[in-house]
mmCIF entry with sequence, helices, sheets and N, C-alpha, C, O atoms, coordinates in Angstrom:
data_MODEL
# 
_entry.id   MODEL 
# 
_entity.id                         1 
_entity.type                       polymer 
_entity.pdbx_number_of_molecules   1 
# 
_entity_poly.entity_id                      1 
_entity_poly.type                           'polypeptide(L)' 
_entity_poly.nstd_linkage                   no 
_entity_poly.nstd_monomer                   no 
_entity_poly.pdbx_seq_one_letter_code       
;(UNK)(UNK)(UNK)(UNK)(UNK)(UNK)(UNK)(UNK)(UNK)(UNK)(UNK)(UNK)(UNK)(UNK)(UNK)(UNK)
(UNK)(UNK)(UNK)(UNK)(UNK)(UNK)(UNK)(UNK)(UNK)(UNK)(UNK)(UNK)(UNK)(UNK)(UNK)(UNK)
(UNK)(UNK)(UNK)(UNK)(UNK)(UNK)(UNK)(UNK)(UNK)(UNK)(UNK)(UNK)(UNK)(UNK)
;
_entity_poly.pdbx_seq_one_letter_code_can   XXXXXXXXXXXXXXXXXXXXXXXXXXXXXXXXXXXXXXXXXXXXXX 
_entity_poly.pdbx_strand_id                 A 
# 
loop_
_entity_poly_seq.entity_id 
_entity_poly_seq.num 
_entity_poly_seq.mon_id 
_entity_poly_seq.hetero 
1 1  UNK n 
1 2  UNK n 
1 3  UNK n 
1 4  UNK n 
1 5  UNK n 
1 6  UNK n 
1 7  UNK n 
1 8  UNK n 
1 9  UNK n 
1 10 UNK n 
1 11 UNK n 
1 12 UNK n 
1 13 UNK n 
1 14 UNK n 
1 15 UNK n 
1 16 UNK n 
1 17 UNK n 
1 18 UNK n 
1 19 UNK n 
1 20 UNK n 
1 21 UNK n 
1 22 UNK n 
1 23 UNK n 
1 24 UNK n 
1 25 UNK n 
1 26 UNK n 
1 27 UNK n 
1 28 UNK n 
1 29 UNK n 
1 30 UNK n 
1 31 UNK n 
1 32 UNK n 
1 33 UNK n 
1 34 UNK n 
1 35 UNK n 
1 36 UNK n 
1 37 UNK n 
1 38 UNK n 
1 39 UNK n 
1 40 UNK n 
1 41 UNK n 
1 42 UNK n 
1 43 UNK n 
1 44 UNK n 
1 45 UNK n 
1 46 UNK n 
# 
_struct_asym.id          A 
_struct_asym.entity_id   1 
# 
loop_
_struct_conf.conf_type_id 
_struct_conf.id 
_struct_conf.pdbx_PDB_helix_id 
_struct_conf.beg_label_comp_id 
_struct_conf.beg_label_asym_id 
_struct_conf.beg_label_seq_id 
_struct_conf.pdbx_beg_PDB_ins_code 
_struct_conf.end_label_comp_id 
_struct_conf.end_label_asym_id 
_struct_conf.end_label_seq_id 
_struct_conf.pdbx_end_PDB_ins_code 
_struct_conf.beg_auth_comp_id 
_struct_conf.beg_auth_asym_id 
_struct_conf.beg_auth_seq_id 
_struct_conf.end_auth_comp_id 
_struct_conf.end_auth_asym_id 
_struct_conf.end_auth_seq_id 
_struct_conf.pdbx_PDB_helix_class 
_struct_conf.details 
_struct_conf.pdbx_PDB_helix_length 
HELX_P HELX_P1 AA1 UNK A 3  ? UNK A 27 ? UNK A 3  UNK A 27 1 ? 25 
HELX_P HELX_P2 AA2 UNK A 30 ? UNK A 44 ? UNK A 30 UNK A 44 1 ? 15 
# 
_struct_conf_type.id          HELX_P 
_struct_conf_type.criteria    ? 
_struct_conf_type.reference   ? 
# 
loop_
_atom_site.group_PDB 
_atom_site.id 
_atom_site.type_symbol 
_atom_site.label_atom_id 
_atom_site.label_alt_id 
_atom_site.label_comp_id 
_atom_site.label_asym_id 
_atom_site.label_entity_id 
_atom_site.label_seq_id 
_atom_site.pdbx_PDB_ins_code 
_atom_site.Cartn_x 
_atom_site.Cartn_y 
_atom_site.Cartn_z 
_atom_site.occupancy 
_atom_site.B_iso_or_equiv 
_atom_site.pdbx_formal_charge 
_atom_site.auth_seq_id 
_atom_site.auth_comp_id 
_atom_site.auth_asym_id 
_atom_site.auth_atom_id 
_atom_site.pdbx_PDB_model_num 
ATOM 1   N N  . UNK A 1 1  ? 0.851   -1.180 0.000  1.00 0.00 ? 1  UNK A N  1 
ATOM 2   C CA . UNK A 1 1  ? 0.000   0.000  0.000  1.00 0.00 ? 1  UNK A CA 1 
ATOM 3   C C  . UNK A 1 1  ? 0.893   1.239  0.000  1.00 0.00 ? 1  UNK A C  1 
ATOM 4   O O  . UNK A 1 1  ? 1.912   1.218  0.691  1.00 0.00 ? 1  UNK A O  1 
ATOM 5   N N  . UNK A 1 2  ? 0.638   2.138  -0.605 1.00 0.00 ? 2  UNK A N  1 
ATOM 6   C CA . UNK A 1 2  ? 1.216   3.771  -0.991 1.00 0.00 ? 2  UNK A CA 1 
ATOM 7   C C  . UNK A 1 2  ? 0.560   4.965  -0.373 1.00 0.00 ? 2  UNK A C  1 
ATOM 8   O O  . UNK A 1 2  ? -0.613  5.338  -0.364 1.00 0.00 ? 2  UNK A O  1 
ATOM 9   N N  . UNK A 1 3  ? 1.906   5.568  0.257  1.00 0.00 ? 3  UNK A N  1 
ATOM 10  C CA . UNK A 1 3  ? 1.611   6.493  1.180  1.00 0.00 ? 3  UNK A CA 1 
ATOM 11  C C  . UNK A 1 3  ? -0.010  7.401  1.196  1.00 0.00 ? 3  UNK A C  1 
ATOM 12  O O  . UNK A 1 3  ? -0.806  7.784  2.054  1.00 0.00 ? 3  UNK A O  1 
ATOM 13  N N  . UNK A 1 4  ? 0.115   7.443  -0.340 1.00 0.00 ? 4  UNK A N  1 
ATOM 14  C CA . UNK A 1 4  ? -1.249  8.706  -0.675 1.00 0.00 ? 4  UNK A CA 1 
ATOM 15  C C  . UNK A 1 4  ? -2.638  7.553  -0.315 1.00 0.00 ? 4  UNK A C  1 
ATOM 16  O O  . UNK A 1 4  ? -3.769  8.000  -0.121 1.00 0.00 ? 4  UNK A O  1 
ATOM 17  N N  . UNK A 1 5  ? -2.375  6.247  -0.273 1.00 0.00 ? 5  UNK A N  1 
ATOM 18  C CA . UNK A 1 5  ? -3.396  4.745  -0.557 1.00 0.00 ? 5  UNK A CA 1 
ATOM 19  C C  . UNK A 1 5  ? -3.727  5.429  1.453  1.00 0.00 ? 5  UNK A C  1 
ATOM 20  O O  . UNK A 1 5  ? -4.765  5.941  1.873  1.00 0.00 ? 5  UNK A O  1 
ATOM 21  N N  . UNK A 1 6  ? -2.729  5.216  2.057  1.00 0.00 ? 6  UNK A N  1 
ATOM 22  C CA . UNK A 1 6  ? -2.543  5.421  3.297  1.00 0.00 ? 6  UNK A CA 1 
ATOM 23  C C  . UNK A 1 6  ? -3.548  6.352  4.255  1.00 0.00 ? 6  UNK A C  1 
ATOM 24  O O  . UNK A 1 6  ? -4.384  5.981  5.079  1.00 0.00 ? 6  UNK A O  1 
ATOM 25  N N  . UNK A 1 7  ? -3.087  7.946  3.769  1.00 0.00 ? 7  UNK A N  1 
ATOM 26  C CA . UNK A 1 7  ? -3.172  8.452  4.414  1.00 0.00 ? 7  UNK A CA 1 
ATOM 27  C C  . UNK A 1 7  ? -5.003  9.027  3.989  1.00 0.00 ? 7  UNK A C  1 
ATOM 28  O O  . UNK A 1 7  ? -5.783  9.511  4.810  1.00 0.00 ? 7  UNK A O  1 
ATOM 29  N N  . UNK A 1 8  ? -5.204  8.855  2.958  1.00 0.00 ? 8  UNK A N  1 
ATOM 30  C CA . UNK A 1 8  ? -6.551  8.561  2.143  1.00 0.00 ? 8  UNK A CA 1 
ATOM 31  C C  . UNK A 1 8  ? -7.840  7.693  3.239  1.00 0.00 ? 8  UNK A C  1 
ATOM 32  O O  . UNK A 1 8  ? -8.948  7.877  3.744  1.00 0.00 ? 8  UNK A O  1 
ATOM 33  N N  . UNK A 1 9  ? -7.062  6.974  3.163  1.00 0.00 ? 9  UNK A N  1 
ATOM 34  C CA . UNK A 1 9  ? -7.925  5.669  3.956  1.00 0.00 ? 9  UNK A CA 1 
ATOM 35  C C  . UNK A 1 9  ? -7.996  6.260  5.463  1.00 0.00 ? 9  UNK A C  1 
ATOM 36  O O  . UNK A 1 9  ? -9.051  6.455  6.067  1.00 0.00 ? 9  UNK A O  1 
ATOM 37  N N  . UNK A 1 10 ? -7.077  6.438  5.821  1.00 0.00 ? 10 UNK A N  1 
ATOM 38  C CA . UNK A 1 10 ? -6.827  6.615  7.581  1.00 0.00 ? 10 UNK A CA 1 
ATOM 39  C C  . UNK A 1 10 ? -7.317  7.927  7.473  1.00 0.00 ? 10 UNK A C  1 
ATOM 40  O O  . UNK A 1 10 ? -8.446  8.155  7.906  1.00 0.00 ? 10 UNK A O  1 
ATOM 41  N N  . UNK A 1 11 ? -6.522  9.006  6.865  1.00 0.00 ? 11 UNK A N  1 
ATOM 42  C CA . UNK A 1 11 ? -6.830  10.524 6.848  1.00 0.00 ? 11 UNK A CA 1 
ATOM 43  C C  . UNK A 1 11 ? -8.431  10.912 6.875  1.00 0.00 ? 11 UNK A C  1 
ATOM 44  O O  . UNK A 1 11 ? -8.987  11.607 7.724  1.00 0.00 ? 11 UNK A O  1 
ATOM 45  N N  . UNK A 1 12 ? -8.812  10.511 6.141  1.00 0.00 ? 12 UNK A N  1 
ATOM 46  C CA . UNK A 1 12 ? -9.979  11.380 6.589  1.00 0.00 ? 12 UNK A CA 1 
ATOM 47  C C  . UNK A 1 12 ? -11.608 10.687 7.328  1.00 0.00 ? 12 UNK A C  1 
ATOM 48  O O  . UNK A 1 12 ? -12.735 11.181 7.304  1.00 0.00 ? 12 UNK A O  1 
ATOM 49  N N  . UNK A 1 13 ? -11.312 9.904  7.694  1.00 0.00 ? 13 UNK A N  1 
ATOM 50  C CA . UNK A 1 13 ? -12.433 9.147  9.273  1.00 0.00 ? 13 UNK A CA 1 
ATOM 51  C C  . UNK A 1 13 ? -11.313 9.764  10.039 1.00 0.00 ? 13 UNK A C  1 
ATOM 52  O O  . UNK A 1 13 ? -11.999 10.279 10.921 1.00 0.00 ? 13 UNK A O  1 
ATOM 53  N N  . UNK A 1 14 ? -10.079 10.089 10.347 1.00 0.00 ? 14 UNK A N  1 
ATOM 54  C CA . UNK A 1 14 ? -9.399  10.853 11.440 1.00 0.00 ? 14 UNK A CA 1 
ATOM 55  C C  . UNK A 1 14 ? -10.169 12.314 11.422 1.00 0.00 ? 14 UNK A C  1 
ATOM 56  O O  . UNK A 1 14 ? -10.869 12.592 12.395 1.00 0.00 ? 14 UNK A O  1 
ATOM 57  N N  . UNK A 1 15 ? -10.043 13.317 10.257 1.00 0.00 ? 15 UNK A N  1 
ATOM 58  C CA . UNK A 1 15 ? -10.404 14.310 10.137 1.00 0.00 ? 15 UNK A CA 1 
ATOM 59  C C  . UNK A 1 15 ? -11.993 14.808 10.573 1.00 0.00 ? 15 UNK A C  1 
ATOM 60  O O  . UNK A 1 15 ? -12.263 15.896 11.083 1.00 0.00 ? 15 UNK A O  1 
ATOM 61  N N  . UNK A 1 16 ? -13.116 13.555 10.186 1.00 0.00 ? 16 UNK A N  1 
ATOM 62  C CA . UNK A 1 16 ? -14.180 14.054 10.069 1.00 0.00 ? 16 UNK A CA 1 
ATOM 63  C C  . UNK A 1 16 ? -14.505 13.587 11.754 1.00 0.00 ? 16 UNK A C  1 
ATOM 64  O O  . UNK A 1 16 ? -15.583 13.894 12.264 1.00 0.00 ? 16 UNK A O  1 
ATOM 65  N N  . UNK A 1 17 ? -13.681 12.990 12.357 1.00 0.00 ? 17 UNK A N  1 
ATOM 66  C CA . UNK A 1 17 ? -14.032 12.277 13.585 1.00 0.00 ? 17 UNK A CA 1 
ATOM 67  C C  . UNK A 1 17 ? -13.496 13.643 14.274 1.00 0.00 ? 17 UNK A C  1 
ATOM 68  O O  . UNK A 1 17 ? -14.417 14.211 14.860 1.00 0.00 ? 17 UNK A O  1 
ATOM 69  N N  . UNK A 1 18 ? -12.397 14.248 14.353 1.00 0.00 ? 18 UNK A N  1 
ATOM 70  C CA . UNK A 1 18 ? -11.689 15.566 15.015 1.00 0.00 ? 18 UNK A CA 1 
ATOM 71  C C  . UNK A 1 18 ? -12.569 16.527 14.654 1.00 0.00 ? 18 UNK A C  1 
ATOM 72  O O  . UNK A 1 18 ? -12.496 17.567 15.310 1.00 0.00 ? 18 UNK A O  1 
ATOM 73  N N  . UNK A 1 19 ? -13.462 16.469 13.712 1.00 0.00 ? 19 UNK A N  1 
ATOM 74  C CA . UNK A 1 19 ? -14.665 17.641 13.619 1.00 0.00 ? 19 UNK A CA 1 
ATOM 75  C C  . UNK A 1 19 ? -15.975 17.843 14.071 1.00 0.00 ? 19 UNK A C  1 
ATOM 76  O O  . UNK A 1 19 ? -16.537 18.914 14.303 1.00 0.00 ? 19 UNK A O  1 
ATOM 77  N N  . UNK A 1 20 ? -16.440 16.601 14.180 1.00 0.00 ? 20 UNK A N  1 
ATOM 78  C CA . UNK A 1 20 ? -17.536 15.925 14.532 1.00 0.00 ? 20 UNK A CA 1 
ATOM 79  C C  . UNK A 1 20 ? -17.379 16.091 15.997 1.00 0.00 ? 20 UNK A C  1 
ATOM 80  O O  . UNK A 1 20 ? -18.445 16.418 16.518 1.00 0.00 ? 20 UNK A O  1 
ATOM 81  N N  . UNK A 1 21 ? -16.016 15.926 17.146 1.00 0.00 ? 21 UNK A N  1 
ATOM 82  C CA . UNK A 1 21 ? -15.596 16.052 18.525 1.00 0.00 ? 21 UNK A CA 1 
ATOM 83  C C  . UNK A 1 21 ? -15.664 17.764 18.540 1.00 0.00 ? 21 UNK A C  1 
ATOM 84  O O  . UNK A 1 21 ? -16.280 18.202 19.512 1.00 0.00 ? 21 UNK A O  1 
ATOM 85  N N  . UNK A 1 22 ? -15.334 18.383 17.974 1.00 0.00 ? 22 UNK A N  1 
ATOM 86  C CA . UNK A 1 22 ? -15.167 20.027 18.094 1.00 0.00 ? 22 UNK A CA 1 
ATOM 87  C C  . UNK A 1 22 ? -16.574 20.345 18.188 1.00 0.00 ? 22 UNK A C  1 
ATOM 88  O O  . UNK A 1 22 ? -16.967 20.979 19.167 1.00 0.00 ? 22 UNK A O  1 
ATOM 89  N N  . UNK A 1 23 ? -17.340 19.995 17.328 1.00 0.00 ? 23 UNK A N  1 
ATOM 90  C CA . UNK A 1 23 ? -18.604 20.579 17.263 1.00 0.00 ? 23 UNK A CA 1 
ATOM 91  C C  . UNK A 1 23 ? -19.394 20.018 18.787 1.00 0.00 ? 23 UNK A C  1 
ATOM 92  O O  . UNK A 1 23 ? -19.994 20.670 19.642 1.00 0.00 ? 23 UNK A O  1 
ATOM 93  N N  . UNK A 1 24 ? -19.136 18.717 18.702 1.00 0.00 ? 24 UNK A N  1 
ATOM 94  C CA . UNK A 1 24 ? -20.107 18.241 20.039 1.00 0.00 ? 24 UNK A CA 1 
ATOM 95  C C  . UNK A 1 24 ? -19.552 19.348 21.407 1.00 0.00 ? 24 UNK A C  1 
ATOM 96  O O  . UNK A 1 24 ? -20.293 20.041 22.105 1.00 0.00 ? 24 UNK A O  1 
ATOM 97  N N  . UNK A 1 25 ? -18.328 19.260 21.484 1.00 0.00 ? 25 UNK A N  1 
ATOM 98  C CA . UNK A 1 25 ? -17.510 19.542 22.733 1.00 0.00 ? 25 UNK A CA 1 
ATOM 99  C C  . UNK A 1 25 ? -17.954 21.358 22.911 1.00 0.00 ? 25 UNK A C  1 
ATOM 100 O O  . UNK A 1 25 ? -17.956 21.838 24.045 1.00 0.00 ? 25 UNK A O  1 
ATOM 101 N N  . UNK A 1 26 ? -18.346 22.332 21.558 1.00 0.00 ? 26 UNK A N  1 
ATOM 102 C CA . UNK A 1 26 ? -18.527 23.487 21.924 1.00 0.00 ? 26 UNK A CA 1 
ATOM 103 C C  . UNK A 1 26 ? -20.510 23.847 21.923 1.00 0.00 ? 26 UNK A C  1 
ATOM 104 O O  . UNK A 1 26 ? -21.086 24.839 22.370 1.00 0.00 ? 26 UNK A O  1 
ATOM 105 N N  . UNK A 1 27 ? -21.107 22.604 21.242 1.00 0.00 ? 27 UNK A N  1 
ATOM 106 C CA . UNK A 1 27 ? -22.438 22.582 22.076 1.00 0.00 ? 27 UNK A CA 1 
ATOM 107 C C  . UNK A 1 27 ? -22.513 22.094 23.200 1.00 0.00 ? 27 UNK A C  1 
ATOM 108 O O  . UNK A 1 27 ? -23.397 22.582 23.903 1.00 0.00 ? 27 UNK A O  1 
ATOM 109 N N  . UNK A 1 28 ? -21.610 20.910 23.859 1.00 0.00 ? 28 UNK A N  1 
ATOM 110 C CA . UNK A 1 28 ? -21.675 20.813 25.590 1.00 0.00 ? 28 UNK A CA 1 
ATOM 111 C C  . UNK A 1 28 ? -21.196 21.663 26.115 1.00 0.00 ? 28 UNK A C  1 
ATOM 112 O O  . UNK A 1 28 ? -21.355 21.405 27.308 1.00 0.00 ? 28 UNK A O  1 
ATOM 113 N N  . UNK A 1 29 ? -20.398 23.061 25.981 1.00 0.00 ? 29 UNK A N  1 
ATOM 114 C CA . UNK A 1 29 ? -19.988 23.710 26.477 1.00 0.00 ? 29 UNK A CA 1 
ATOM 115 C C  . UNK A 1 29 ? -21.221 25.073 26.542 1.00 0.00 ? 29 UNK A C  1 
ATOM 116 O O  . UNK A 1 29 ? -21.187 25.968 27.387 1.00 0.00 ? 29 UNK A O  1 
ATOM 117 N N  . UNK A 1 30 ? -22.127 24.966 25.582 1.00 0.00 ? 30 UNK A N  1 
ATOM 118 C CA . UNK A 1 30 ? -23.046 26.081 25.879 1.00 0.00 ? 30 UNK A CA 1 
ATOM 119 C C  . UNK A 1 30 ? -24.204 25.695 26.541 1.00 0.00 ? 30 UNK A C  1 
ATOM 120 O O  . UNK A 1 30 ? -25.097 26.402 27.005 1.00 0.00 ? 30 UNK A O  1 
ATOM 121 N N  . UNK A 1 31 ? -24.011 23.799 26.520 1.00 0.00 ? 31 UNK A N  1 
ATOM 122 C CA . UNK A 1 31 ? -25.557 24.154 27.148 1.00 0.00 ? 31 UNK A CA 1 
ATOM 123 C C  . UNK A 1 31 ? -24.871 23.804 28.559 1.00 0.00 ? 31 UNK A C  1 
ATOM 124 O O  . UNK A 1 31 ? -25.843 23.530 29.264 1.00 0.00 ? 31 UNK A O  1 
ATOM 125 N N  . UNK A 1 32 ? -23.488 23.640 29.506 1.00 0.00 ? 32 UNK A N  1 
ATOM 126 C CA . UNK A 1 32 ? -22.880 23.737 30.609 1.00 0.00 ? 32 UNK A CA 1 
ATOM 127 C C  . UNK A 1 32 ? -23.581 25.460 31.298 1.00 0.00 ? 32 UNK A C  1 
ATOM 128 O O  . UNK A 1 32 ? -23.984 25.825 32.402 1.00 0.00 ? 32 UNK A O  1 
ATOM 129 N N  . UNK A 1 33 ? -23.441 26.060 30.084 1.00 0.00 ? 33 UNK A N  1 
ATOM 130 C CA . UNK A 1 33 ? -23.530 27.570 30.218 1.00 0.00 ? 33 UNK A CA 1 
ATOM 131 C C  . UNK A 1 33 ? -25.037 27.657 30.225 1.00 0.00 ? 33 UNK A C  1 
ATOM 132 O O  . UNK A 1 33 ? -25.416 28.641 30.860 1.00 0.00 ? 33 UNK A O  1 
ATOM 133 N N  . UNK A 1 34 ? -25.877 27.032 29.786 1.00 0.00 ? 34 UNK A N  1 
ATOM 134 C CA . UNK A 1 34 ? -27.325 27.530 29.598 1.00 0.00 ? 34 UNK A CA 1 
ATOM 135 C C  . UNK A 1 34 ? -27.370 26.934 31.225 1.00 0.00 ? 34 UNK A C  1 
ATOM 136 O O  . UNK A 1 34 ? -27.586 27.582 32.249 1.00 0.00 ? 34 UNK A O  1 
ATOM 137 N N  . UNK A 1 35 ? -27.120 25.646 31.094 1.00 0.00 ? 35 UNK A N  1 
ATOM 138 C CA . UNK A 1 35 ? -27.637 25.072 32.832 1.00 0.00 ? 35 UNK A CA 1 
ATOM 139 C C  . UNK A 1 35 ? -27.144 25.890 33.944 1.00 0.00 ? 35 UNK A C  1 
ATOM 140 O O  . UNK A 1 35 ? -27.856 25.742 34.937 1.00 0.00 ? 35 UNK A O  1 
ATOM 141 N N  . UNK A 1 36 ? -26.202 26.674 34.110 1.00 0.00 ? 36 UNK A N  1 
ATOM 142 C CA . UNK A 1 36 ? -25.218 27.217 34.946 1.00 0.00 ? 36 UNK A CA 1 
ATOM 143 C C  . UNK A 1 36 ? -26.112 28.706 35.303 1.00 0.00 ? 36 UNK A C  1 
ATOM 144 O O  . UNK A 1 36 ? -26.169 29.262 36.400 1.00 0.00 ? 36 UNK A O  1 
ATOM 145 N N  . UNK A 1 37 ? -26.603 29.028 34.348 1.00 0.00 ? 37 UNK A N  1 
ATOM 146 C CA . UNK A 1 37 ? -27.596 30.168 34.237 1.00 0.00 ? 37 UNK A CA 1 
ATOM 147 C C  . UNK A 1 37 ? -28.826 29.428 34.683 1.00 0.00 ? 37 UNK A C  1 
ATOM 148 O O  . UNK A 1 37 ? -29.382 30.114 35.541 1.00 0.00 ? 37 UNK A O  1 
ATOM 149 N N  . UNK A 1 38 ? -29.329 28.570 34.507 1.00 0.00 ? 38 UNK A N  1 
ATOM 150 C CA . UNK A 1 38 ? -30.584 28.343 34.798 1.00 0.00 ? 38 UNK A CA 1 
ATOM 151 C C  . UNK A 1 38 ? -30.547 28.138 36.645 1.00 0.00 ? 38 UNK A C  1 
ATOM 152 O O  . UNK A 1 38 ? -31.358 28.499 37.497 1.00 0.00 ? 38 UNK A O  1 
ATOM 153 N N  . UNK A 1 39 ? -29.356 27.475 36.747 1.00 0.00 ? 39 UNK A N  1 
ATOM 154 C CA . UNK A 1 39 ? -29.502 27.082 38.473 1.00 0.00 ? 39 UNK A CA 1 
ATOM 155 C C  . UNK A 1 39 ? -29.226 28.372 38.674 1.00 0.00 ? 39 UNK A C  1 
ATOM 156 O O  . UNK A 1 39 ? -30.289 28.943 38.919 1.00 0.00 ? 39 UNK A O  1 
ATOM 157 N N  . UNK A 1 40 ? -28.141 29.265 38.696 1.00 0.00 ? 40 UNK A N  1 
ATOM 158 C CA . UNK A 1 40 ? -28.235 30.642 39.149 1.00 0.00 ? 40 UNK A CA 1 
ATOM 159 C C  . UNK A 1 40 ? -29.657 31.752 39.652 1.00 0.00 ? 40 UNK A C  1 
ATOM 160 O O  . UNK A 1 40 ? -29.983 32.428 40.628 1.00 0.00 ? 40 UNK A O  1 
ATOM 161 N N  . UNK A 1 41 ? -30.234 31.369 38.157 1.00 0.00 ? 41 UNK A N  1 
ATOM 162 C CA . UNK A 1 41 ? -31.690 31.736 38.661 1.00 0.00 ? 41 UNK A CA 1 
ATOM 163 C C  . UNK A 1 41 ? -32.669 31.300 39.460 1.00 0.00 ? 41 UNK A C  1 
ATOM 164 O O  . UNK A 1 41 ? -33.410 32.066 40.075 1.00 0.00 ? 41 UNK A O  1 
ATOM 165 N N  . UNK A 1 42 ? -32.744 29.966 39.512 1.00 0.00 ? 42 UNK A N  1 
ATOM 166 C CA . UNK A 1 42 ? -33.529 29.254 40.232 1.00 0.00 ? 42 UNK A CA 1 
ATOM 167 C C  . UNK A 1 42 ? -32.916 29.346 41.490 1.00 0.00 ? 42 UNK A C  1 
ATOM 168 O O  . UNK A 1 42 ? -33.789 29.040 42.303 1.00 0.00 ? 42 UNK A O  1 
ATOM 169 N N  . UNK A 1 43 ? -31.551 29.687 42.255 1.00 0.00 ? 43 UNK A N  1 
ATOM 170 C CA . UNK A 1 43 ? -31.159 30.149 43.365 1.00 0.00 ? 43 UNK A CA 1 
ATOM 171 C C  . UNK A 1 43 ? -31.650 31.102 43.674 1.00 0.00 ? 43 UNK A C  1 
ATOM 172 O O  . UNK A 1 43 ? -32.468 31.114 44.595 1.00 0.00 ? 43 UNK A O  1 
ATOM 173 N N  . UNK A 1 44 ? -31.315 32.166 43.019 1.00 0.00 ? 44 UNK A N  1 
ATOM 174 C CA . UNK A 1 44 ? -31.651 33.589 43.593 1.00 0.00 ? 44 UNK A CA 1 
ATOM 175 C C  . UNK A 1 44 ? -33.222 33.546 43.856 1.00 0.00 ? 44 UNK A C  1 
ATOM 176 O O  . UNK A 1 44 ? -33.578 34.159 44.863 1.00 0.00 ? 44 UNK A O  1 
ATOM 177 N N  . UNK A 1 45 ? -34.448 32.775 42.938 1.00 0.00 ? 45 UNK A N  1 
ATOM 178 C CA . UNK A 1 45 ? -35.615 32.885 43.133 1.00 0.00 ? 45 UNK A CA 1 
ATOM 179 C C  . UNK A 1 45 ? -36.045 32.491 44.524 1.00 0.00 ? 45 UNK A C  1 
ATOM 180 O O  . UNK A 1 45 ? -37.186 32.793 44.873 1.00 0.00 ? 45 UNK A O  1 
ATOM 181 N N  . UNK A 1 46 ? -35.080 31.709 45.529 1.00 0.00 ? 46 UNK A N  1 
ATOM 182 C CA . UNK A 1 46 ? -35.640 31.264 46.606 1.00 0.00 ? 46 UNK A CA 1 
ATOM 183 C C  . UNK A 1 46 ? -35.183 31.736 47.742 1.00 0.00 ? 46 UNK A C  1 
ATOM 184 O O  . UNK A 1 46 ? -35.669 31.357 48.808 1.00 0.00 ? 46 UNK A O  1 
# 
């Protein structure tokens, strides 16, 4: 098998998997932020 055969095959399920993690990781990070706001409020209400 040849380098370009290689990095073809491996390269990009690496790539779309490192993109697919970015995207999840900065919607768990807003809804960390939506929940973080929501208990805040629900503190102060009591």
């Amino acid at each position: 098998m040849s380098w370009p055969e290689l990095i073809s095959n491996l390269g990009f399920p690496i790539v779309v998997s490192l993109y697919l993690l970015h995207r999840i990781e900065t919607k768990l990070d807003r809804m960390i932020q939506l929940l973080e706001r929501m208990d805040d409020s629900t503190l102060s209400e009591t």
